[in-house]
C-alpha positions as protocol buffer text, in pm:
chain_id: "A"
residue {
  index: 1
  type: UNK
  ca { x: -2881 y: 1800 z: -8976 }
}
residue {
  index: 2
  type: UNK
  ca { x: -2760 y: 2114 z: -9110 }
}
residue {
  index: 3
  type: UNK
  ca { x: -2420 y: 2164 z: -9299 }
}
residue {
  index: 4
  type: UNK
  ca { x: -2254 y: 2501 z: -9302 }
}
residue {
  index: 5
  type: UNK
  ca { x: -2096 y: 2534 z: -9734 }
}
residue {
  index: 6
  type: UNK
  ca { x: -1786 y: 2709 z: -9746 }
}
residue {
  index: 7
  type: UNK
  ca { x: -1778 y: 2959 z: -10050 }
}
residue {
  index: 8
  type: UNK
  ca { x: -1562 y: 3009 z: -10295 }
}
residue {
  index: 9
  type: UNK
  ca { x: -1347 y: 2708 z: -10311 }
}
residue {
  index: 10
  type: UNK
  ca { x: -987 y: 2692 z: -10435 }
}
residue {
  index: 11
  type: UNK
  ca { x: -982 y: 3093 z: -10371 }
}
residue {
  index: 12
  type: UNK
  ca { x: -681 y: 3257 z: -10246 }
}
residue {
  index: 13
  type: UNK
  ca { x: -690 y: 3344 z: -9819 }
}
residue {
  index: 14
  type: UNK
  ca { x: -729 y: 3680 z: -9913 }
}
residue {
  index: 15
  type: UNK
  ca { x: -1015 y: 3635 z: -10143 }
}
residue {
  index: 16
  type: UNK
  ca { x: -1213 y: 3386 z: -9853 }
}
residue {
  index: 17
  type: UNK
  ca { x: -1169 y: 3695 z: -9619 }
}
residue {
  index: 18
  type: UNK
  ca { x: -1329 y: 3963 z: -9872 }
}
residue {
  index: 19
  type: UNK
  ca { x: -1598 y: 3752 z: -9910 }
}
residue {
  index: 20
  type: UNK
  ca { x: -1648 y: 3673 z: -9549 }
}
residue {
  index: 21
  type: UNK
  ca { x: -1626 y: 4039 z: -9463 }
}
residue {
  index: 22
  type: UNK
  ca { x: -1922 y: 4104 z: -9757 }
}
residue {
  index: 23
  type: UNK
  ca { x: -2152 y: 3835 z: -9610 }
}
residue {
  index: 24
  type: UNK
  ca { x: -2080 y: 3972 z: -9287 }
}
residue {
  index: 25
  type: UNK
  ca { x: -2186 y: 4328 z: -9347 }
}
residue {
  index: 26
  type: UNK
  ca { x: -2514 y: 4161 z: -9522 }
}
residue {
  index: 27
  type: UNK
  ca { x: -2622 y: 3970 z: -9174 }
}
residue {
  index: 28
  type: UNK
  ca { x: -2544 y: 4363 z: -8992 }
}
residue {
  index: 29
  type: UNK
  ca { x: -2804 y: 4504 z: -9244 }
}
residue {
  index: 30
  type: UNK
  ca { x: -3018 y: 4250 z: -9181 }
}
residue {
  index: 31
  type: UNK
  ca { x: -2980 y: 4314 z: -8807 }
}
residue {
  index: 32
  type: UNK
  ca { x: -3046 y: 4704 z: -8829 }
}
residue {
  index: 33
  type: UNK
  ca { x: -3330 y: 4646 z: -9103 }
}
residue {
  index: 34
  type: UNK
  ca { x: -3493 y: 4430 z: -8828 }
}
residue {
  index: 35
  type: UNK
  ca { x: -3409 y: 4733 z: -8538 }
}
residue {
  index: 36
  type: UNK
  ca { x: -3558 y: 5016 z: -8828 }
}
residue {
  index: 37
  type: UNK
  ca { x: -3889 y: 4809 z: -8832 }
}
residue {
  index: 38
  type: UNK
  ca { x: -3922 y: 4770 z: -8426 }
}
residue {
  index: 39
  type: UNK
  ca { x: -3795 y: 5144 z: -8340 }
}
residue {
  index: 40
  type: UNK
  ca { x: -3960 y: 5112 z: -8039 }
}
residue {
  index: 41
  type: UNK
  ca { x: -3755 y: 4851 z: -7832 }
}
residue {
  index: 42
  type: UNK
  ca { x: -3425 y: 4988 z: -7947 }
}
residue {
  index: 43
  type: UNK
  ca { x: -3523 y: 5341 z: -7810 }
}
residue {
  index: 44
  type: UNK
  ca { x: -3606 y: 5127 z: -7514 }
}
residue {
  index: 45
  type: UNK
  ca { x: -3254 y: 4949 z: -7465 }
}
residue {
  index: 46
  type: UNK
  ca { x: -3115 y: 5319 z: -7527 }
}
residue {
  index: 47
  type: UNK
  ca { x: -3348 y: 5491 z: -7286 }
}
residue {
  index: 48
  type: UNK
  ca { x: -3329 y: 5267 z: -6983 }
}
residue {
  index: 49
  type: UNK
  ca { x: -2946 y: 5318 z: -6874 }
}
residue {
  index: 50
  type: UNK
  ca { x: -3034 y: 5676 z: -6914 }
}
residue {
  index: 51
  type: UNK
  ca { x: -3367 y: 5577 z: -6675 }
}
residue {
  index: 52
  type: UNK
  ca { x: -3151 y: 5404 z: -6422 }
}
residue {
  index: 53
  type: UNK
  ca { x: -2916 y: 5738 z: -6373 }
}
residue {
  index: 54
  type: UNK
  ca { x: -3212 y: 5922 z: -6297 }
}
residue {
  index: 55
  type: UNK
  ca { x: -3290 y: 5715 z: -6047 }
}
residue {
  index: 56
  type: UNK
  ca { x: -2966 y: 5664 z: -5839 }
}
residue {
  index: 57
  type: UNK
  ca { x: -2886 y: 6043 z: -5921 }
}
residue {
  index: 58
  type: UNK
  ca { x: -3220 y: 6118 z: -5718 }
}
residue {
  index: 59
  type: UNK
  ca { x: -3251 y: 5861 z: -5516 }
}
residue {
  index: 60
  type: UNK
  ca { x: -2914 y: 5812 z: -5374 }
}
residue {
  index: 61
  type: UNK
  ca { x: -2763 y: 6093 z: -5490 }
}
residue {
  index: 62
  type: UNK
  ca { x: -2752 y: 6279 z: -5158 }
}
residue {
  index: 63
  type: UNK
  ca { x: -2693 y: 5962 z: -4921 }
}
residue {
  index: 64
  type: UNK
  ca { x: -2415 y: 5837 z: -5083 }
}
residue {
  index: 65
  type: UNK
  ca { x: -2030 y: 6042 z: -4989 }
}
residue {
  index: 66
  type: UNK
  ca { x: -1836 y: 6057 z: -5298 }
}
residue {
  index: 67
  type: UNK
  ca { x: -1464 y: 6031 z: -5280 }
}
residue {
  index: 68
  type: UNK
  ca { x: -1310 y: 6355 z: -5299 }
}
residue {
  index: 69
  type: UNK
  ca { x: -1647 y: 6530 z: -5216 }
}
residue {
  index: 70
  type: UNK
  ca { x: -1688 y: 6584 z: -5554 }
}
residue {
  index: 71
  type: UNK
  ca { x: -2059 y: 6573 z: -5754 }
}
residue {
  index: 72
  type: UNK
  ca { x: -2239 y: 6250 z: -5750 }
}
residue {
  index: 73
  type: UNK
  ca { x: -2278 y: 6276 z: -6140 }
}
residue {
  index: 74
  type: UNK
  ca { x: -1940 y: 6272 z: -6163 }
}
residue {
  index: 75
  type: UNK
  ca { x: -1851 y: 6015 z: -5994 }
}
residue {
  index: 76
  type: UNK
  ca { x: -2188 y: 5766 z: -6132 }
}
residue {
  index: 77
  type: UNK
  ca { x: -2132 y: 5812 z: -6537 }
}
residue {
  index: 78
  type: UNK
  ca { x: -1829 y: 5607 z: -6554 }
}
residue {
  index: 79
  type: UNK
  ca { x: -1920 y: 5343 z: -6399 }
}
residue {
  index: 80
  type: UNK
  ca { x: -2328 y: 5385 z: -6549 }
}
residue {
  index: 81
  type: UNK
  ca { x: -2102 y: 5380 z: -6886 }
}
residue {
  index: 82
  type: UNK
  ca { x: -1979 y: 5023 z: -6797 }
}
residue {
  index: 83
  type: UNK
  ca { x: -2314 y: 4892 z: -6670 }
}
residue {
  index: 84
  type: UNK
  ca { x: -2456 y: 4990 z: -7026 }
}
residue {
  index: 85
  type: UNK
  ca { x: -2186 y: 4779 z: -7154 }
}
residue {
  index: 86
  type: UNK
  ca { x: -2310 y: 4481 z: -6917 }
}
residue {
  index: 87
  type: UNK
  ca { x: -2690 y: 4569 z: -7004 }
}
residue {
  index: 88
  type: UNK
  ca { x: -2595 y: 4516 z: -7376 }
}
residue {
  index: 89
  type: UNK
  ca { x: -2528 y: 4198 z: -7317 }
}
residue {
  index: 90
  type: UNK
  ca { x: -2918 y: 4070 z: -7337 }
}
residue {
  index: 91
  type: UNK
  ca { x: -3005 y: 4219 z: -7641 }
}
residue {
  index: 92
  type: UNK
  ca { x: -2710 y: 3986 z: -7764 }
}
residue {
  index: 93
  type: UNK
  ca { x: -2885 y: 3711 z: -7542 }
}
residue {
  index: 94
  type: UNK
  ca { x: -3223 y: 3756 z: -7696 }
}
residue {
  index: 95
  type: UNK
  ca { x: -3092 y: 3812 z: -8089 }
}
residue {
  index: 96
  type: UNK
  ca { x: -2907 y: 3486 z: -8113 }
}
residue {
  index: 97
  type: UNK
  ca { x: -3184 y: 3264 z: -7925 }
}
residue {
  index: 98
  type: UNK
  ca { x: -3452 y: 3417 z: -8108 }
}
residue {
  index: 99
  type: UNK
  ca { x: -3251 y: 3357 z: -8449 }
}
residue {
  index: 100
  type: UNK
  ca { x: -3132 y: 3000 z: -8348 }
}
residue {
  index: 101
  type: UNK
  ca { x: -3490 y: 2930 z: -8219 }
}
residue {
  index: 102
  type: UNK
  ca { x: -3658 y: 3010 z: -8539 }
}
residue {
  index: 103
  type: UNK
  ca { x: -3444 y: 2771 z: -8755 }
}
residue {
  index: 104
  type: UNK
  ca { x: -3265 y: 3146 z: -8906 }
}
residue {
  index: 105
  type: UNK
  ca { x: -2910 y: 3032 z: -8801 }
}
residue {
  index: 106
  type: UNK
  ca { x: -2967 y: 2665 z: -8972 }
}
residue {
  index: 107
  type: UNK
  ca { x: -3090 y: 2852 z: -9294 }
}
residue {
  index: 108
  type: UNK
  ca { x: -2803 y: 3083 z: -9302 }
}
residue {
  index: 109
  type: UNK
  ca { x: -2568 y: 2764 z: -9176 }
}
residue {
  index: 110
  type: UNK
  ca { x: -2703 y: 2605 z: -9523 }
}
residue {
  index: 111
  type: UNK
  ca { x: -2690 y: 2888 z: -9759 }
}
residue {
  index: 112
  type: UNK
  ca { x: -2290 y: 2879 z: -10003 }
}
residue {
  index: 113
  type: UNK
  ca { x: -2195 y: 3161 z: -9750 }
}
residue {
  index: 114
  type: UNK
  ca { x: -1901 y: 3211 z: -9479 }
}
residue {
  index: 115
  type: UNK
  ca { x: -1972 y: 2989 z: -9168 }
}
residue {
  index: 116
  type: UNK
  ca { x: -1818 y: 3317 z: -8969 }
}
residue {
  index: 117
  type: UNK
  ca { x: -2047 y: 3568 z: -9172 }
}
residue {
  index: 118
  type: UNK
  ca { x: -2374 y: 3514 z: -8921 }
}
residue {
  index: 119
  type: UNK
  ca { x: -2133 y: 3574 z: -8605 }
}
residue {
  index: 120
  type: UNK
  ca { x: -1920 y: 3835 z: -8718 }
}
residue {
  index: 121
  type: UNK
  ca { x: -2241 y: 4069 z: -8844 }
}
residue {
  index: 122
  type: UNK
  ca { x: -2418 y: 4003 z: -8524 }
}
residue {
  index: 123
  type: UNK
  ca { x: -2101 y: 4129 z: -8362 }
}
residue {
  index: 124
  type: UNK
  ca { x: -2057 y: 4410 z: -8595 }
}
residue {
  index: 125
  type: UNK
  ca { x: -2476 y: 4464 z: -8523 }
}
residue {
  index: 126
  type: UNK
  ca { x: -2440 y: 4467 z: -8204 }
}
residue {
  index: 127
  type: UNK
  ca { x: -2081 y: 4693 z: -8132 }
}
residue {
  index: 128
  type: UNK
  ca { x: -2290 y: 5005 z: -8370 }
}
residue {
  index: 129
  type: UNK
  ca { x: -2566 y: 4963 z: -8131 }
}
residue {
  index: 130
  type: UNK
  ca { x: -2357 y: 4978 z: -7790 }
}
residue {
  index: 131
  type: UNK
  ca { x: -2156 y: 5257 z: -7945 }
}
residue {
  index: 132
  type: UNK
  ca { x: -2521 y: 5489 z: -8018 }
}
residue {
  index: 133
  type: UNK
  ca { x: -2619 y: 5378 z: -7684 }
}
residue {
  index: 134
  type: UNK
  ca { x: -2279 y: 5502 z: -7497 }
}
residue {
  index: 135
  type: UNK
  ca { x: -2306 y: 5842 z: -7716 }
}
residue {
  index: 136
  type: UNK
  ca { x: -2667 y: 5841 z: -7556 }
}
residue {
  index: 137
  type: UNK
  ca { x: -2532 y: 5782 z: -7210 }
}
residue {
  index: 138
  type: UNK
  ca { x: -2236 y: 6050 z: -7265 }
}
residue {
  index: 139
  type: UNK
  ca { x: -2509 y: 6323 z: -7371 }
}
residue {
  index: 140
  type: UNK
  ca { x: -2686 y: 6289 z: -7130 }
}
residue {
  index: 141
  type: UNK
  ca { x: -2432 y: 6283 z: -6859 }
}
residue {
  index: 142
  type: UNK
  ca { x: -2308 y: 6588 z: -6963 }
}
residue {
  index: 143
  type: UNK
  ca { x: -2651 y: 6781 z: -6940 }
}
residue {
  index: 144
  type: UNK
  ca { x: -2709 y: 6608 z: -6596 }
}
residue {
  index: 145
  type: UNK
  ca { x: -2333 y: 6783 z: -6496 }
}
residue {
  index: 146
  type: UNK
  ca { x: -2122 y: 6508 z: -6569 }
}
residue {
  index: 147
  type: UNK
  ca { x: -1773 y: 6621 z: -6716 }
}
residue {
  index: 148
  type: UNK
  ca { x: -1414 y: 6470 z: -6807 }
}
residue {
  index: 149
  type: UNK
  ca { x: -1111 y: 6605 z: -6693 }
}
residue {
  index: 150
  type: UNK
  ca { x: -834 y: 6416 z: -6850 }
}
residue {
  index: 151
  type: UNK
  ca { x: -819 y: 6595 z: -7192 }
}
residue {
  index: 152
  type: UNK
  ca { x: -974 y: 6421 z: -7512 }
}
residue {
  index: 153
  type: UNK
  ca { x: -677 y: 6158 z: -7554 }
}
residue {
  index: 154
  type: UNK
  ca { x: -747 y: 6038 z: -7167 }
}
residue {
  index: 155
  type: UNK
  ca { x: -1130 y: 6054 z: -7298 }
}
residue {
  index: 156
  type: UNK
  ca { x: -1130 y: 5883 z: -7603 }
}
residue {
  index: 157
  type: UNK
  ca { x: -888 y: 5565 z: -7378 }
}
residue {
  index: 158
  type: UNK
  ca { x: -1207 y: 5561 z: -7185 }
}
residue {
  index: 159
  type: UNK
  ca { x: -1450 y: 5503 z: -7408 }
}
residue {
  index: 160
  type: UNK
  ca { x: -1246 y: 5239 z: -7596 }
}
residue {
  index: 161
  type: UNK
  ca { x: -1177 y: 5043 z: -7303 }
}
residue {
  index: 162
  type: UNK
  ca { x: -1597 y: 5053 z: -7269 }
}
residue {
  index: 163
  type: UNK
  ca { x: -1581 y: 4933 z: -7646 }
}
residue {
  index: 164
  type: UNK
  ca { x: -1340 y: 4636 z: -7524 }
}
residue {
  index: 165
  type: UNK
  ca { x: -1579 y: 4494 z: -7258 }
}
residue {
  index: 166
  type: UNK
  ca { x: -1855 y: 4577 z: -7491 }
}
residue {
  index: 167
  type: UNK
  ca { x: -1676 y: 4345 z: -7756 }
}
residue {
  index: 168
  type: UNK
  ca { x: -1562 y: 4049 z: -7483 }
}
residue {
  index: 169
  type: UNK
  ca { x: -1934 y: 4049 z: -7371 }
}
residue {
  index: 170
  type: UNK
  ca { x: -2060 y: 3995 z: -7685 }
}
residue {
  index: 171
  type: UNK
  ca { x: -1870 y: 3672 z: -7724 }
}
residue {
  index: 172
  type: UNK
  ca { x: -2025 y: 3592 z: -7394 }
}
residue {
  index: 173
  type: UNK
  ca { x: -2353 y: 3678 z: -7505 }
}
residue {
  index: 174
  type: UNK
  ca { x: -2338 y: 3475 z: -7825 }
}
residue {
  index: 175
  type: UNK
  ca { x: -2257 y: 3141 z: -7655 }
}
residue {
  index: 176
  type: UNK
  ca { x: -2537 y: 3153 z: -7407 }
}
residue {
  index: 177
  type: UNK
  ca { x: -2817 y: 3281 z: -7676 }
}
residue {
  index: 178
  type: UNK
  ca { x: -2662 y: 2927 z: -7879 }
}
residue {
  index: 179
  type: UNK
  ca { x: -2699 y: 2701 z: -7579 }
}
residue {
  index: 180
  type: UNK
  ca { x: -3042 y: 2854 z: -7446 }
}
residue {
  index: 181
  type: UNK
  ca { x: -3177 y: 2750 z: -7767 }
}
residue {
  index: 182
  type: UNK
  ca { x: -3483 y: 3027 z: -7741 }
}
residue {
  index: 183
  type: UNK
  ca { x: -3577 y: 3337 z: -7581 }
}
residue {
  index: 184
  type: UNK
  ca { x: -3819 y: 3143 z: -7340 }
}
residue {
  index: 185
  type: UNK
  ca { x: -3499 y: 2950 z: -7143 }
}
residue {
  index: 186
  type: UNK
  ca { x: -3335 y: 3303 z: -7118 }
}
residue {
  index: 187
  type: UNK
  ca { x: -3544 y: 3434 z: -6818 }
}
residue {
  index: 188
  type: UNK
  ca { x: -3291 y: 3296 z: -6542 }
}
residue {
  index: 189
  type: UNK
  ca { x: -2984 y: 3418 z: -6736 }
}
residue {
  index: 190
  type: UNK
  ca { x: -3084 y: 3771 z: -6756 }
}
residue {
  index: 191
  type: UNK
  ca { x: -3208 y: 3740 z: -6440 }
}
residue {
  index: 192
  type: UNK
  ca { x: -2861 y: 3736 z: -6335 }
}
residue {
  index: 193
  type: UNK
  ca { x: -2721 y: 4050 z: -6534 }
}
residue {
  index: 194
  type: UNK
  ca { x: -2836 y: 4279 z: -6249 }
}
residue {
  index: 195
  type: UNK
  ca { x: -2647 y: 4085 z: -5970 }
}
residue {
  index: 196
  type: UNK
  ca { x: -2336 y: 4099 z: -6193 }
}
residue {
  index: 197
  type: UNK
  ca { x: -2334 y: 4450 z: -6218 }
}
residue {
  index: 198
  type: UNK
  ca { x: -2408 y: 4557 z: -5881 }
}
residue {
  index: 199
  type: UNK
  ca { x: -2135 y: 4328 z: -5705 }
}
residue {
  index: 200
  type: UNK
  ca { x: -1852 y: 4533 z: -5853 }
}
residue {
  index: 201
  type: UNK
  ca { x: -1747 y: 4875 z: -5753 }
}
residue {
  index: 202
  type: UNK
  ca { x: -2033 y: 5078 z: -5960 }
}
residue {
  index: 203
  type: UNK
  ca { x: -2194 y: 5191 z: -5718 }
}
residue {
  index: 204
  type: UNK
  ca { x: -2095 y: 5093 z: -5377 }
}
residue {
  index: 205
  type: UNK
  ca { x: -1753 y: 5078 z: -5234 }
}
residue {
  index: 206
  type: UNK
  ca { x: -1646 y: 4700 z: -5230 }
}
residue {
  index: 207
  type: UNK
  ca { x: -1373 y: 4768 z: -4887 }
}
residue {
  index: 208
  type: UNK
  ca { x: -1739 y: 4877 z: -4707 }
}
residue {
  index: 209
  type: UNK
  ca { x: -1854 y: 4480 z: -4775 }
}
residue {
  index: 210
  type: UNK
  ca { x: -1829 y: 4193 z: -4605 }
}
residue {
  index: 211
  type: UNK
  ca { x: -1443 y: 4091 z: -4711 }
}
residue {
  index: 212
  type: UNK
  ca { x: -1520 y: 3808 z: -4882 }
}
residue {
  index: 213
  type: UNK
  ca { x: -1839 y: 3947 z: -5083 }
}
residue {
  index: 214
  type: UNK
  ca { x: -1632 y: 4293 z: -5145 }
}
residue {
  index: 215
  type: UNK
  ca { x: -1287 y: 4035 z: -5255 }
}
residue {
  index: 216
  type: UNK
  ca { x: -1530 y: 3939 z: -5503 }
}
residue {
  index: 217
  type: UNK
  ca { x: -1653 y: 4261 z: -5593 }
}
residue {
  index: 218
  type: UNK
  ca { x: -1307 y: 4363 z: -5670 }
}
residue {
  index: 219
  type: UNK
  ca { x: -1222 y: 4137 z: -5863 }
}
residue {
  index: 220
  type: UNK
  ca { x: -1544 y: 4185 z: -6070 }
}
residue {
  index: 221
  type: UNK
  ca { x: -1390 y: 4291 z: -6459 }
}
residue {
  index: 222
  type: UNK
  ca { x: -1712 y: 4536 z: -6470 }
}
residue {
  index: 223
  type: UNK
  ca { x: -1508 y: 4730 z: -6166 }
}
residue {
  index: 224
  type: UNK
  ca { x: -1211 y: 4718 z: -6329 }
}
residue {
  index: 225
  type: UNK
  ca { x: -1340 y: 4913 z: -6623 }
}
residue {
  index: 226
  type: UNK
  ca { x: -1514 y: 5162 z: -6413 }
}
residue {
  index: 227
  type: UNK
  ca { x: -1244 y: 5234 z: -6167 }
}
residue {
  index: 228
  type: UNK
  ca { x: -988 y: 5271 z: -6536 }
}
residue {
  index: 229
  type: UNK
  ca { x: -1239 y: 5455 z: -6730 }
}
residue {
  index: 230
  type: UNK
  ca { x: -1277 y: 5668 z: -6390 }
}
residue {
  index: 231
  type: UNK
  ca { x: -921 y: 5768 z: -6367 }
}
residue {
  index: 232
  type: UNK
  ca { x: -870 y: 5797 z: -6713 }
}
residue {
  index: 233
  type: UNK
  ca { x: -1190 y: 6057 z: -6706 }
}
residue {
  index: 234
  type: UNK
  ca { x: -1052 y: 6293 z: -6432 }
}
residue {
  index: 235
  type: UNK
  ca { x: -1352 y: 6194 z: -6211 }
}
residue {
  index: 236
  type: UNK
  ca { x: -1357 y: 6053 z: -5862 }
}
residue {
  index: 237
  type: UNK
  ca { x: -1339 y: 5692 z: -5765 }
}
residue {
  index: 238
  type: UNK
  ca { x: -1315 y: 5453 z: -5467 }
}
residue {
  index: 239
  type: UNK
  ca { x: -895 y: 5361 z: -5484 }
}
residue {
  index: 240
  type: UNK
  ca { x: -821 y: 5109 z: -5240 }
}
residue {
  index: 241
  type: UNK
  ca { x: -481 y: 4944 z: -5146 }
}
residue {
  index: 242
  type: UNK
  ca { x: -578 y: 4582 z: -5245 }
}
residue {
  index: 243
  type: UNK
  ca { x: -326 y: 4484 z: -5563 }
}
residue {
  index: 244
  type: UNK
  ca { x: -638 y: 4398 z: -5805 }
}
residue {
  index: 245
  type: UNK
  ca { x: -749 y: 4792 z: -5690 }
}
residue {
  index: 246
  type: UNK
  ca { x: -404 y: 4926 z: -5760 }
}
residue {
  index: 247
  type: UNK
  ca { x: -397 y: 4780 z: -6102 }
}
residue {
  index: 248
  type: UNK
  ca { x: -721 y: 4863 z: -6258 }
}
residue {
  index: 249
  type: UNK
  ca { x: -668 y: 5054 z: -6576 }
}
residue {
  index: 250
  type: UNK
  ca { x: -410 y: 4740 z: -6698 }
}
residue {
  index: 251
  type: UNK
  ca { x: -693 y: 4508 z: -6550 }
}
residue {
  index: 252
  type: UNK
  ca { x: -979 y: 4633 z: -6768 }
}
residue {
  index: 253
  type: UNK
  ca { x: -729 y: 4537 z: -7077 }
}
residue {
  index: 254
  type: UNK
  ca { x: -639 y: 4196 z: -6948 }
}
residue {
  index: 255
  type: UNK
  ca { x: -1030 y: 4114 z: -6837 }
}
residue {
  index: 256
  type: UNK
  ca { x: -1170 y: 4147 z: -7184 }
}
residue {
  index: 257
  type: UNK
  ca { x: -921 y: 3965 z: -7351 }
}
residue {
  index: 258
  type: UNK
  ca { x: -927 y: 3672 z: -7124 }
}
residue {
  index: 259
  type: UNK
  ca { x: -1306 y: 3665 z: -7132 }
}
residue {
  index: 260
  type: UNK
  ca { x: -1269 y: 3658 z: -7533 }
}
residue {
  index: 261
  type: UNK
  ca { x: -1032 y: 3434 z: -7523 }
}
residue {
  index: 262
  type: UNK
  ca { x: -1246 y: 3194 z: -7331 }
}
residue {
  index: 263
  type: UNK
  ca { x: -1611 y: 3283 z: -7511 }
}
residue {
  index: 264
  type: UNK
  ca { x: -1500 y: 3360 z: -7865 }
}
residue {
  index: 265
  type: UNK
  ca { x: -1360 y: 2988 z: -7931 }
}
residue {
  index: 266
  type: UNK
  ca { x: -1687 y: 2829 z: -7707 }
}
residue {
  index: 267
  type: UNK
  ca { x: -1900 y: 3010 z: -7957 }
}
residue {
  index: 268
  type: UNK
  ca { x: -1747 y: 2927 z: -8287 }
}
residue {
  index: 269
  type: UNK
  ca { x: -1736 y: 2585 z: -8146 }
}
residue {
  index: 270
  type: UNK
  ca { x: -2111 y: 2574 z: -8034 }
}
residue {
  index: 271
  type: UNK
  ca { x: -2224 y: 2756 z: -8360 }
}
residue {
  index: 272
  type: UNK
  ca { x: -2048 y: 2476 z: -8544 }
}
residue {
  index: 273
  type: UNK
  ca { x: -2222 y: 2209 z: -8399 }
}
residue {
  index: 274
  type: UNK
  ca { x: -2596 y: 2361 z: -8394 }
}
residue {
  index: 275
  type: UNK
  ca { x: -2808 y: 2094 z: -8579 }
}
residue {
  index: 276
  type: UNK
  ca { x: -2569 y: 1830 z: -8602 }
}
């Protein structure tokens, strides 16, 4: 049975936070230390969004009618940005099985350091390596003729509400790489990141569904963020007179914060009781 210590006893709040924060950033240096000496599977996770737009772009890109009859680039990146949010959310998956598998978590769990350190710097890990992927993405969107239109403000909304799903995920991510256990039990679970992502509004256009299927598809928070991040862009999207479609950009707020609000206190909870 492992006990977690709690440092620094008698200290004011404010002191118990600084030190938090510190043992955080160490477990985020850990974390990139461990991506520096694997390059190869972190150019991986960057390249294979990148591989998937290459693919619809050529594939589909001349069978599918784009709203507006604009470019099919333009109207793929957003929501490709949101799927690389989604697709983030194994390497989350895989960290915190891997770590908990290996007895890592317990040792850190033991060691006189903040019981929120190990989560917050996988978090912290994790958000720097979804932003370099999204710059990634965003390059190379614009040299496949991908471009915003809603001035750098409109832009720069965009990407954060990415960054928001991005950081809801990762709470998501957390709790199932704690109850998996290992990397081994993982196989269903990522199995079902792909179906997730393409029952939204990413690529197809949910009112051309079966209703019930595209009701779900709608409702999906991953088309939320792509139909806000869309608009917010300047580039074309689907619309659609359904209420959850008329209120997407306040939708891809409320989404992440409900999902957080449901992981975040799951995962302290389920990191609390590993070992006991």
């Amino acid at each position: 049975m492992s006990t977690t210590t709690s440092p620094l006893p008698g200290r004011s709040p404010l002191s118990r936070a600084g030190w938090a924060l510190t043992d955080a950033w160490t477990i985020t240096r850990r974390d990139l230390n461990h991506w520096a000496l694997r390059p190869g599977a972190v150019i991986v996770g960057w390249a294979f969004p990148v591989m998937i737009v290459l693919m619809f772009g050529g594939l589909f890109g001349g069978a599918i009618s784009v709203p507006g009859g604009g470019g099919y680039f333009e109207f793929l990146m957003p929501g490709m940005f949101t799927m690389t949010m989604l697709f983030g959310l194994e390497t989350t998956m895989t960290a915190v099985a891997t770590d908990a598998s290996r007895g890592v978590t317990d040792r850190f769990r033991s060691m006189p350091m903040s019981a929120s350190a190990v989560v917050l710097g996988r978090c912290a890990a994790d958000m720097l390596n979804s932003i370099v992927g999204l710059s990634i993405m965003i390059g190379a969107g614009l040299l496949l003729g991908w471009r915003w239109h809603g001035g750098p403000a409109a832009a720069l909304a965009a990407v954060g509400l990415l960054l928001l799903l991005r950081a809801a995920l990762l709470w998501a991510g957390i709790l199932i790489g704690l109850v998996a256990g290992g990397p081994e039990s993982l196989a269903s679970v990522q199995i079902l990141v792909w179906p997730v992502g393409f029952l939204s509004n990413v690529f197809v256009d949910p009112a051309t569904m079966p209703a019930w299927l595209g009701a779900i598809a709608a409702w999906n928070p991953l088309s939320a963020t792509a139909s806000a991040t869309r608009e917010l862009f300047g580039n074309p999207g689907w619309g659609g007179e359904s209420w959850i479609a008329q209120n997407a950009m306040p939708m891809a707020v409320v989404w992440p914060l409900l999902l957080t609000a449901i992981f975040l206190p799951l995962s302290v909870r389920r990191f609390r009781r590993l070992g006991s």
